[in-house]
TIBA-8956 format. One line per field, with one value per residue: x, y, z of N, C-alpha, C in turn. Coordinates in steps of 0.1 Angstrom, whole numbers. Each point is the difference from the previous one (the first is absolute). Last residue first. Example, Ala and Ser with C-alpha at 12.3 -4.5 7.8 and 13.67 -1.06 7.14 Angstrom:
BEGIN
nc1 c(128, 3)
nc2 c(-22, -57)
nc3 c(71, -1)
cac1 c(9, -9)
cac2 c(11, 12)
cac3 c(0, 0)
cc1 c(-8, 9)
cc2 c(11, 12)
cc3 c(8, 0)
***
This chain:
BEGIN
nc1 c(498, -48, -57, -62, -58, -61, -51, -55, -45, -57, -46, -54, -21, -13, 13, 36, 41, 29, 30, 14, -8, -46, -25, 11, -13, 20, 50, 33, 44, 41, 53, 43, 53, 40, 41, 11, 13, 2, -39, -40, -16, -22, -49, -29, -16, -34, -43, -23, -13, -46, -49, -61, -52, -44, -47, -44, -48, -56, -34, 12, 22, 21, 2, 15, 28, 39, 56, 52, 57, 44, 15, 8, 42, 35, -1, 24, 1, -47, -29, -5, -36, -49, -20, -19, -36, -38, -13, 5, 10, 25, 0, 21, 49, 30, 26, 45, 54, 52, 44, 56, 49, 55, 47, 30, -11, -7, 44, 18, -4, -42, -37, -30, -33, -40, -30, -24, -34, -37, -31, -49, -33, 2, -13, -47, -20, 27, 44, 45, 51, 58, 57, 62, 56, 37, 1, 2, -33, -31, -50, -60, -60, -57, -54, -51, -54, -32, 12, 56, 57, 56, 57, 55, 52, 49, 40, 37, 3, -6, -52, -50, -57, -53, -39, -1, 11, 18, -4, 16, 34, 45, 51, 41, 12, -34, -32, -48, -40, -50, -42, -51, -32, 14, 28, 43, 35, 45, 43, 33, 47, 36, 29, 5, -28, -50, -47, -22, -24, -46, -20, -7, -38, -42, -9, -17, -45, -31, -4, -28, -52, -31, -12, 30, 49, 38, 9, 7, -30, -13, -35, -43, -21, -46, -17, 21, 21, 26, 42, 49, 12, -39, -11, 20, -21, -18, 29, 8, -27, 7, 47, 50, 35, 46, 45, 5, -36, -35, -20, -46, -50, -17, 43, 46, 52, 55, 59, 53, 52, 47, -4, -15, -34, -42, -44, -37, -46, -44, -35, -29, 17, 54, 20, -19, 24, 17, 40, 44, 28, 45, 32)
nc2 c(79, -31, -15, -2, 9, -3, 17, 0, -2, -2, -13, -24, -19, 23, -12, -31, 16, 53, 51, 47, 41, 12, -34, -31, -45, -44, -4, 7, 4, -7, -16, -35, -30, -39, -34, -44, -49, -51, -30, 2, 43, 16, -16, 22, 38, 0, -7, 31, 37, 0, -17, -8, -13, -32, -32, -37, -10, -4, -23, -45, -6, 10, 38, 33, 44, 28, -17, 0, -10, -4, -30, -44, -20, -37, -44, -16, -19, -3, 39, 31, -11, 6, 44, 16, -21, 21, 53, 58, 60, 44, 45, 4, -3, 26, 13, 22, 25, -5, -22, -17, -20, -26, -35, -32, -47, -33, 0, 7, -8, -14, -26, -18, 31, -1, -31, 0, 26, -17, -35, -10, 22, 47, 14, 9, 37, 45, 31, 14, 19, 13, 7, 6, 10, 20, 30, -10, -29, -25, -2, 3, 9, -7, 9, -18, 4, 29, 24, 7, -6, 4, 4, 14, 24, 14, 22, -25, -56, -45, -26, -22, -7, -23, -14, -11, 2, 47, 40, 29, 27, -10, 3, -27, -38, -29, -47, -22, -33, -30, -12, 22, 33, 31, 52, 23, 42, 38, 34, 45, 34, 40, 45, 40, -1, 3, 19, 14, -34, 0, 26, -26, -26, 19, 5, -37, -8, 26, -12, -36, -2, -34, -51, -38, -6, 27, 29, 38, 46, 41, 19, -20, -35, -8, 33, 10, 29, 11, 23, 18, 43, 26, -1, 34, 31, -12, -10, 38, 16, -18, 13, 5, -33, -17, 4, 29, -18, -36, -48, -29, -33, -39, -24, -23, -6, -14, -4, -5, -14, 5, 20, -32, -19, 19, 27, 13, 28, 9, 41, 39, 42, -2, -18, -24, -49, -53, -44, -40, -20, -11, -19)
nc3 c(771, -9, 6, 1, 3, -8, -14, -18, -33, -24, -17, -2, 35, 42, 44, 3, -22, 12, 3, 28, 26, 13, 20, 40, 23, -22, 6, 49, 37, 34, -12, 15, 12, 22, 13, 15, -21, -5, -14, 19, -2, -35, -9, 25, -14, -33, 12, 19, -27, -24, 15, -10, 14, -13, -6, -10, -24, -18, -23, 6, 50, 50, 46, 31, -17, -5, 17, -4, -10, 6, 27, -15, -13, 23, -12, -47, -42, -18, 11, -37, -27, 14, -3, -34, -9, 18, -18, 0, 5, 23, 19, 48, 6, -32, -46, -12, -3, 8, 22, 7, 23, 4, 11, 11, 20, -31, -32, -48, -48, -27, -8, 30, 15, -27, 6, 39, -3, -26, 5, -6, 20, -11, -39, -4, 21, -13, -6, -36, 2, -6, 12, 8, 17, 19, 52, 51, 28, -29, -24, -22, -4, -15, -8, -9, -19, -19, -36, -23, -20, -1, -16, 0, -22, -7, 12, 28, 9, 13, 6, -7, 1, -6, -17, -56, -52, -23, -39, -41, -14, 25, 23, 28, 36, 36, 20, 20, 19, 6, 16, -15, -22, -31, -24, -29, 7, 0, 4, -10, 3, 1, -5, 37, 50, 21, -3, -43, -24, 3, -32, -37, -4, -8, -46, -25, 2, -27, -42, -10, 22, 21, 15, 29, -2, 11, 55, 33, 18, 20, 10, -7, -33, -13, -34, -53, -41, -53, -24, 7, -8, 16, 43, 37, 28, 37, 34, 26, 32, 40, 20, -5, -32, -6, 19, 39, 35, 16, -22, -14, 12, 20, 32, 10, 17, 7, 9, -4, 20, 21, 42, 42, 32, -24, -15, -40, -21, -25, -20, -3, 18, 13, 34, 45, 34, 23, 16, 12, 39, 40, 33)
cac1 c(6, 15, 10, 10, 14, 14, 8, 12, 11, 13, 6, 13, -1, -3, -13, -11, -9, -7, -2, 2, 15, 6, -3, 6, -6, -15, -1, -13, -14, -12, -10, -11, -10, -11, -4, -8, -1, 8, 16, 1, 6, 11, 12, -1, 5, 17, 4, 6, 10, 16, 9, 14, 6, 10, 8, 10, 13, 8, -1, -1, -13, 6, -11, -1, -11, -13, -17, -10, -12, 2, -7, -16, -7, 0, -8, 1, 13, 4, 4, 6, 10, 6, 4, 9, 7, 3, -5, 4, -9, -1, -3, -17, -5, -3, -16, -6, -18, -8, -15, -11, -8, -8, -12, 6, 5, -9, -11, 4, 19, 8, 5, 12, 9, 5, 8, 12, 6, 10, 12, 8, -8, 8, 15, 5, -6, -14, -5, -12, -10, -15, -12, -15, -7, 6, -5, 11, 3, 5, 10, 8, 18, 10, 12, 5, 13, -10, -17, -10, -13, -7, -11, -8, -13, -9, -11, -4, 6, 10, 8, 7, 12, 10, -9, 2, -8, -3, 5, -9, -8, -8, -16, 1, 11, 0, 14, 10, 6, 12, 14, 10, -8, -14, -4, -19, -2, -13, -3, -13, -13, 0, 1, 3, 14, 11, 3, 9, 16, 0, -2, 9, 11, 5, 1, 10, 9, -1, 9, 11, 6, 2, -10, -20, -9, 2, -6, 15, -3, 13, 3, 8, 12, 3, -3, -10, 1, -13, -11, -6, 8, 2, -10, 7, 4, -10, -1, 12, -5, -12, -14, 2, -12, -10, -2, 1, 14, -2, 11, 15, 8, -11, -19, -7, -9, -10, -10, -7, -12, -3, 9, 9, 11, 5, 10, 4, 17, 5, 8, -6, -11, -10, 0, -4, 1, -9, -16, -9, -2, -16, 0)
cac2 c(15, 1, 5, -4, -2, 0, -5, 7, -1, 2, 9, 2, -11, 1, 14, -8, -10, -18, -4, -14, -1, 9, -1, 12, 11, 0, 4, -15, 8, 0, 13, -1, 13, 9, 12, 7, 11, 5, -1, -12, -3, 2, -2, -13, 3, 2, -11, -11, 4, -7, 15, -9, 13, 7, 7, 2, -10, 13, 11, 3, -8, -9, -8, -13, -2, 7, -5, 1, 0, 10, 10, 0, 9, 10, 2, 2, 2, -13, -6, 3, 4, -13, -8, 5, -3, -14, -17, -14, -11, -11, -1, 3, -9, -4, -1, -9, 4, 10, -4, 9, -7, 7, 10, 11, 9, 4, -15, 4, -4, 13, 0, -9, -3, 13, 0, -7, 9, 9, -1, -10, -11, 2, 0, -9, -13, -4, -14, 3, -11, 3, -4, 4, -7, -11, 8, 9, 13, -5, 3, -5, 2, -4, -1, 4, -13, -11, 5, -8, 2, -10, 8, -10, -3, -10, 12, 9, 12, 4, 5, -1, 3, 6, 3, -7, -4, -16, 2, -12, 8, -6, 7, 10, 10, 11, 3, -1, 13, 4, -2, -11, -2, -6, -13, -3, -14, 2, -9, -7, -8, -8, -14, 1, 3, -11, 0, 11, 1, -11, 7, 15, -11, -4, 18, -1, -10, 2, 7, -3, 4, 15, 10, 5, -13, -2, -14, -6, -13, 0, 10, 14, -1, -13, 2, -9, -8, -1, -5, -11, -5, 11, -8, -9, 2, -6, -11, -7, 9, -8, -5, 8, 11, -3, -6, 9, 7, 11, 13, 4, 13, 1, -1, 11, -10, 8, -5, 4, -3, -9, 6, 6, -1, -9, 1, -8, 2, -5, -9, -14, -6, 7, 9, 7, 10, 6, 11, 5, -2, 13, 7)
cac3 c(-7, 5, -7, 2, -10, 9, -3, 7, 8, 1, 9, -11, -13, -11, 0, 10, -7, 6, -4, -6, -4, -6, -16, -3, 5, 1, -12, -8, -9, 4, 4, -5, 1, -11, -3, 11, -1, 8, -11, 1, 12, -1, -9, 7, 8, -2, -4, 9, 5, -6, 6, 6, -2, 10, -12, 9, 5, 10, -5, -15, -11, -15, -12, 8, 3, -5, -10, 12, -3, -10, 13, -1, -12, 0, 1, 12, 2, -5, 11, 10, -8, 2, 11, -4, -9, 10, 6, -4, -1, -13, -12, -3, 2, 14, 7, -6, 5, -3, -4, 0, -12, 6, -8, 0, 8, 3, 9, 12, 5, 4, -13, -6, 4, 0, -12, 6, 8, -14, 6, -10, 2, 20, 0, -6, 9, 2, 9, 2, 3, -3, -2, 2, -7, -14, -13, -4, 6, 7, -1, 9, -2, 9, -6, 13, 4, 13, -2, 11, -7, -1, -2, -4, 9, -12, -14, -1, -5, 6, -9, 6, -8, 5, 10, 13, 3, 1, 13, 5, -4, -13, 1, -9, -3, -17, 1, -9, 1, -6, 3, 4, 14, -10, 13, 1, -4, 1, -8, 13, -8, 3, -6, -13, -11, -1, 14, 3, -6, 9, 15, 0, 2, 7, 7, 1, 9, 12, -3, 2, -13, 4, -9, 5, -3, -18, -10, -7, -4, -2, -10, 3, 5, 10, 12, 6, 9, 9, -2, -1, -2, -20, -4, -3, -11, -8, -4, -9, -7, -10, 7, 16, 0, -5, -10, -11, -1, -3, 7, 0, -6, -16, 6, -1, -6, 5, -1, -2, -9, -12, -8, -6, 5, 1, 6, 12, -4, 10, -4, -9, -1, -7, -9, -12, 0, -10, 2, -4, -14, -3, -13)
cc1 c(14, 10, 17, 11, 15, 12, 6, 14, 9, 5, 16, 5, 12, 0, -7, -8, -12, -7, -6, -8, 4, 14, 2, -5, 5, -8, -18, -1, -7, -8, -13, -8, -13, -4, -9, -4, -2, 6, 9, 10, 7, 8, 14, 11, 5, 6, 14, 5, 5, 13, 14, 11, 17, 8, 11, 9, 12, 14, 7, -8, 1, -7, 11, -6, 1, -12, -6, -13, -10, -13, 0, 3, -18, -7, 1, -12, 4, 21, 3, 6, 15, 15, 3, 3, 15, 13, 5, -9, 2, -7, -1, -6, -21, -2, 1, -16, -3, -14, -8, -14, -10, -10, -10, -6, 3, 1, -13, -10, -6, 14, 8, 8, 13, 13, 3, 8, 12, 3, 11, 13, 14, -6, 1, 20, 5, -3, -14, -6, -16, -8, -14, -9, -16, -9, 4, -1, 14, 8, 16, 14, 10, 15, 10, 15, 9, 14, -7, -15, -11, -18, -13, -12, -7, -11, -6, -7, -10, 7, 12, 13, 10, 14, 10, -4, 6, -8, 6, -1, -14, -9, -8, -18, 2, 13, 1, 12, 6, 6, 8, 10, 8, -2, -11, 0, -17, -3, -17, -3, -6, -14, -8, 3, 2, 18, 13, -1, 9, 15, 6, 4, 13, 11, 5, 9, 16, 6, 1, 11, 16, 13, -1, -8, -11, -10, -4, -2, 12, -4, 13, 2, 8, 14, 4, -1, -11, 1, -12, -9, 3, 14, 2, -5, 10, 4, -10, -2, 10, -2, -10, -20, 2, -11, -12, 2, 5, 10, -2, 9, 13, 4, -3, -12, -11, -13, -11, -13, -12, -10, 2, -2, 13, 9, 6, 12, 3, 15, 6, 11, -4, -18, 8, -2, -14, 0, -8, -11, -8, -1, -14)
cc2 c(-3, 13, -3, 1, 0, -2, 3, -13, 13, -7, -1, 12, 3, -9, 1, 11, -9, -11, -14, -6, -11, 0, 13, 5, 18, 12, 0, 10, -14, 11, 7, 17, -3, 10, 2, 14, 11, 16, 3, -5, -11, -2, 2, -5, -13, 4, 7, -13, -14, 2, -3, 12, -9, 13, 3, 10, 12, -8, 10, 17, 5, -7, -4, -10, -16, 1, 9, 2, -1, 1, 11, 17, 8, 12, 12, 7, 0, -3, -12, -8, 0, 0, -15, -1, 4, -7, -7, -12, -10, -11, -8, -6, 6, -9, -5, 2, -16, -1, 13, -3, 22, -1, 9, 11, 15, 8, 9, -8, 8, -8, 12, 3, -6, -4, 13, -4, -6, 3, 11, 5, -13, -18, -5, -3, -14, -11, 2, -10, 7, -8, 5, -11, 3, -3, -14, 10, 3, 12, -7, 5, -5, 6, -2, 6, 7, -7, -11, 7, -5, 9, -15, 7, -12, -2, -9, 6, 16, 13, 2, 4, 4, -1, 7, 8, -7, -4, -17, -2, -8, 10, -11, 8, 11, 8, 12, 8, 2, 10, -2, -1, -19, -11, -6, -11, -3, -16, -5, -10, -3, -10, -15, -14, -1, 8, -13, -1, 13, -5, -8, 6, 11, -11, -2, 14, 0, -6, 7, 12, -4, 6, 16, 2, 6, -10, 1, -14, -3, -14, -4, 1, 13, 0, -9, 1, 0, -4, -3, -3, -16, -13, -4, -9, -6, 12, 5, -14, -7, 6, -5, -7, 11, 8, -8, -8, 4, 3, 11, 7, 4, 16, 5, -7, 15, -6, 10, -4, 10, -1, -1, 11, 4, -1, -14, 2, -11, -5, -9, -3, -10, 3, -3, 13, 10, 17, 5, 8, 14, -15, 5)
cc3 c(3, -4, 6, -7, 13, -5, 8, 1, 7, 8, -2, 7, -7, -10, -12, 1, 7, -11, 6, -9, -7, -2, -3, -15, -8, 7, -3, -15, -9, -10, 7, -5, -9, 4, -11, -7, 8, -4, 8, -7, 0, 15, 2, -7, 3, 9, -6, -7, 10, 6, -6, 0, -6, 2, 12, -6, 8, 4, 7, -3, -11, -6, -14, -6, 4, 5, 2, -10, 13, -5, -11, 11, 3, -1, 12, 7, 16, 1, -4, 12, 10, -5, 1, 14, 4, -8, 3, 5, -10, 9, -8, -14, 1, 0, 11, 6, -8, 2, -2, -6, 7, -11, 10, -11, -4, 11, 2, 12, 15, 2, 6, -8, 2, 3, -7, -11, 5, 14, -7, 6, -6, -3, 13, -2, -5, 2, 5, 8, -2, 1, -1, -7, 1, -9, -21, -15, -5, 7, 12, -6, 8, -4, 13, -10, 7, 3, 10, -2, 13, 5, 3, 8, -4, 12, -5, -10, 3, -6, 12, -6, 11, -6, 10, 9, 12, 12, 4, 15, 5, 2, -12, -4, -10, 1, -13, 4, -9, 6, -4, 7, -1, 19, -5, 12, -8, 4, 9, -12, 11, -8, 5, -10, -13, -2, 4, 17, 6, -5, 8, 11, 0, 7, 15, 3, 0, 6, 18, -2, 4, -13, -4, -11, 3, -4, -12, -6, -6, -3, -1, 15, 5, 8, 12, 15, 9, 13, 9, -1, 3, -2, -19, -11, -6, -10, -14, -6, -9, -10, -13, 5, 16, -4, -6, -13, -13, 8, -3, 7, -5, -4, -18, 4, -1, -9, 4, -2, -1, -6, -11, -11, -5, 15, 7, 3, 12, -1, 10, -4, -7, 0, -10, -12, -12, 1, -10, 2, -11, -11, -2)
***
């Protein structure tokens, strides 16, 4: 069975070419779709400005995060936009990630986003939407198109096991799921402490080929740092669930600072988003 791919079109937009049909899925870069239902280019975004108000550099130019700080009548302009690649009628239920292992079950849209780290649905037109700027988004779905998922999986969630209380919580077997791993920060790029490795291998010491040292010297003034590699470590995860089919996007969000949003670059800074769907 194909898995999952990453196709790109619309421009700036990572369209996933499901094994089925059923599901629809895609994930953005800091720019907006561009097609007929959308902006056509940047000129358009900034007369647009007159009709969402002020907007803030940090977050231009398609920023989908309602918490950063970024004018909210913009966000929610964009959030719009980002509706007209859905089927008709359809919602994006939103979460507040607060970097835990809670999942939640969403049978019906809440305006409120809720509070957890992944989302899991059976019903069609009720997208789930999961928010990144360095963290890993994970989609998963079961190859008959029934059932889907949203996994935000930063160091701290992948560390607290959200990929296997993901999966506990799906009806469909693991075999028969398929998983996608949108842009996250390189392994080059994220730099971690000894801390956050131990963490890890405190589960399995698997884990240590996911981390590679920095530096040789471990002194209070120069302590030990590690490249660490979130893709390998959720790769492993969902193996070890008896997951095989994954497609990976390989784009680092840290190096790409014209297409992507990075909180480990910038600090204050926009979300890009992965959304997921049942058609």
């Amino acid at each position: 069975m194909p898995v999952a791919v990453t196709t790109k079109s619309p421009e700036n937009l990572h369209v996933v070419n499901w094994p089925t049909p059923k599901v629809l899925a895609f994930s953005t870069t800091r720019f907006p779709p561009k097609d007929k239902r959308s902006l056509d280019n940047l000129d358009s975004i900034k007369k647009c400005e007159a009709d969402v108000g002020e907007r803030f550099t940090e977050f231009d130019f398609f920023n989908l995060g309602a918490h950063v700080g970024d004018n909210p009548i913009s966000v929610e302009y964009n959030r719009n936009i980002l509706l007209s690649y859905l089927q008709n009628d359809s919602k994006i239920q939103w979460l507040e990630q607060v970097h835990g292992n809670h999942v939640t079950y969403v049978d019906r849209h809440k305006i409120t986003p809720i509070v957890a780290d992944a989302a899991i649905t059976r019903e069609k037109k009720l997208a789930l939407a999961i928010m990144t700027a360095d963290c890993l988004p994970i989609l998963l779905a079961d190859k008959n198109g029934n059932e889907i998922a949203a996994v935000h999986a930063g160091w701290r969630p992948l560390v607290a096991n959200i990929i296997k209380a993901t999966i506990d919580k799906m009806k469909t077997p693991a075999c028969d799921i398929v998983a996608w791993f949108g842009p996250c920060i390189g392994a080059s790029a994220f730099e971690v402490g000894s801390e956050v490795k131990e963490r890890f291998i405190e589960s399995s010491i698997q884990f240590s080929a996911a981390f590679t040292a920095l530096n040789t010297d471990n002194s209070i003034e120069n302590p030990i740092k590690f490249s660490a590699d979130l893709v390998m470590v959720a790769k492993f995860q969902l193996k070890e669930l008896g997951i095989e089919n994954i497609s990976i996007t390989n784009a680092c969000t840290f190096s790409q600072s014209s297409k992507y949003y990075s909180y480990r670059r910038e600090g204050k800074t926009g979300r890009m988003a992965s959304v997921i769907s049942l058609v």
